[in-house]
N, C-alpha and C positions, 0 to 999 in steps of 0.2 A: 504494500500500500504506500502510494504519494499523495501527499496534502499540498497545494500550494493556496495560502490565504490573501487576497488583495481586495482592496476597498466595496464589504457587501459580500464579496464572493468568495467560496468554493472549490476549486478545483480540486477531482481527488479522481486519485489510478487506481485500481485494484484489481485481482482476478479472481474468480474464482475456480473451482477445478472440481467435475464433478467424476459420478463413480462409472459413469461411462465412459470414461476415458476424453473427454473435451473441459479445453480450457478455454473462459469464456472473457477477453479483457476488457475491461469496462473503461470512459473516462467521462467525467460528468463534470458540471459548472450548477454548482448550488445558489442560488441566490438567497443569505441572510435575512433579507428584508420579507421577501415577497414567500417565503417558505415553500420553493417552486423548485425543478431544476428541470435541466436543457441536457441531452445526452450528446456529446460532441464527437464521442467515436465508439465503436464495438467492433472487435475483432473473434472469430468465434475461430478456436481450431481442433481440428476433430481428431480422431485417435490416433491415427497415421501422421499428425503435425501438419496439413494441410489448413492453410488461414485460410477466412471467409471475412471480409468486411462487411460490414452491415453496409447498404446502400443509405447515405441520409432521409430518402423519403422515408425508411422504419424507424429512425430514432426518436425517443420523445422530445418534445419539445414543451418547455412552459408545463409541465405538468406539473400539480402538484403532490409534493411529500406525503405518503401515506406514515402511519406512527406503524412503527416497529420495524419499517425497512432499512438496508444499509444507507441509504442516503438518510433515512431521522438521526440514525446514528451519528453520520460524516456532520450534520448540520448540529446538533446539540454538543460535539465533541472541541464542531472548530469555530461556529459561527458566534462571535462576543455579543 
């Protein structure tokens, strides 16, 4: 996991890695204020190490923070 915190916002890297063999790497822009975030990239790769970028028209956008997800977590951990 990378934090990077600048004025309101956000940024964090992370992966996760499930038991099917795919690592899924996430990187997100949190916005502080507005309790939203904007998914800026996803990389998905499957067993054999083969990447798959998410096309932007599937990333969320402006969505808001559900509680219990890893982005409530990224915003209650970094956003002051």
């Amino acid at each position: 996991m990378r934090v990077q915190k600048s004025a309101g916002h956000v940024i964090a890297h992370w992966k996760v890695l499930s038991s099917a063999g795919t690592t899924t790497l996430y990187v997100i822009d949190i916005s502080c204020w507005d309790a939203g975030f904007t998914e800026k990239g996803t990389v998905i790769f499957d067993e054999m190490g083969r990447a798959k970028k998410m096309p932007q028209s599937e990333l969320y956008v402006d969505r808001p923070i559900e509680n219990g997800t890893s982005s409530d977590v990224f915003r209650r951990m970094f956003c002051d």
